[in-house]
N, C-alpha and C positions, 0 to 999 in steps of 0.2 A: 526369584521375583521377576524376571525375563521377562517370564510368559503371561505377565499381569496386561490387560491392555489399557490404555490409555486412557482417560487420565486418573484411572485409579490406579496406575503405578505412581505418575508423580506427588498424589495424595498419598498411597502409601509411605512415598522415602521421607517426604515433608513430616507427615505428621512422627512415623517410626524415629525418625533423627532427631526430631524436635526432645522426646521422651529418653530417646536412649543420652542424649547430650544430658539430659539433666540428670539420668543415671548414675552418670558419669561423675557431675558437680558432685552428688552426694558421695559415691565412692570414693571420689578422693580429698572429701572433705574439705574441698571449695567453697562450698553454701554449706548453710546448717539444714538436715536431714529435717526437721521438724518443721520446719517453714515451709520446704519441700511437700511435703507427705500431710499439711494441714489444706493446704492450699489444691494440691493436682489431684488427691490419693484414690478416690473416684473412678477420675479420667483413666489416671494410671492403669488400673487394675482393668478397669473396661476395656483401652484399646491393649492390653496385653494379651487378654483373652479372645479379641478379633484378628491380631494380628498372629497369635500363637500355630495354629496349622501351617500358614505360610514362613513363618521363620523355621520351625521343622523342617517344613523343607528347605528351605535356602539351607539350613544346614547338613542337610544330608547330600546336597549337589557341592558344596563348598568341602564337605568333610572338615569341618572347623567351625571355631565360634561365628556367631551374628549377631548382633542384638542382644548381646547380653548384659549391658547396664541398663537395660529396659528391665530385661528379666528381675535382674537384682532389685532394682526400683521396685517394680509390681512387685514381690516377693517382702521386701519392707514394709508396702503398702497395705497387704494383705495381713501382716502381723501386728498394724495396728490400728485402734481403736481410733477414729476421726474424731469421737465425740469427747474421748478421752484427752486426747491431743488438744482440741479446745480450749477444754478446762484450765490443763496445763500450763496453757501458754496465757488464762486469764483475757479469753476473747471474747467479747460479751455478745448479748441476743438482742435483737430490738423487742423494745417491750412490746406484749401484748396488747392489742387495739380492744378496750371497751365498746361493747355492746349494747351503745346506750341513746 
């Protein structure tokens, strides 16, 4: 990530940290997973997949982990269903606006 220039490096570490910290919450079962994953699950999986090449590499310059309660995150996020989560959790919809 060195060689990012400015200040889409410090975007990078901000927003990358922000996500891998709450990676984190849910792996170690600090926060509940579901409050998690109803709320970001989205975002997660999006900047997982923008930031994915570039942590490859960081990983292959490091020879070791990076970012991997991001991964785990996005990886949860991806296995589940937002809509279904919803439900689950009994979150309701604003009603429908008449067309009258």
């Amino acid at each position: 990530i060195a060689g990012l220039p400015e200040p889409l490096l410090a975007a990078f570490i901000e927003v990358s940290s922000f996500y891998d910290s709450m990676g984190i919450l849910v792996a170690l079962g600090t926060v509940d997973e579901n409050l998690i994953l109803s709320t970001i699950n989205f975002r997660t999986r999006r900047i997982c997949s923008v930031v994915e090449p570039v942590v490859r590499a960081e990983r292959d310059v490091r020879q070791g982990p990076y970012l991997d309660f991001l991964e785990d995150l996005a990886c949860r996020a991806y296995a589940t269903d937002p809509q279904r989560l919803h439900l689950a959790l009994g979150l309701r919809e604003m009603p429908a606006r008449s067309r009258t």
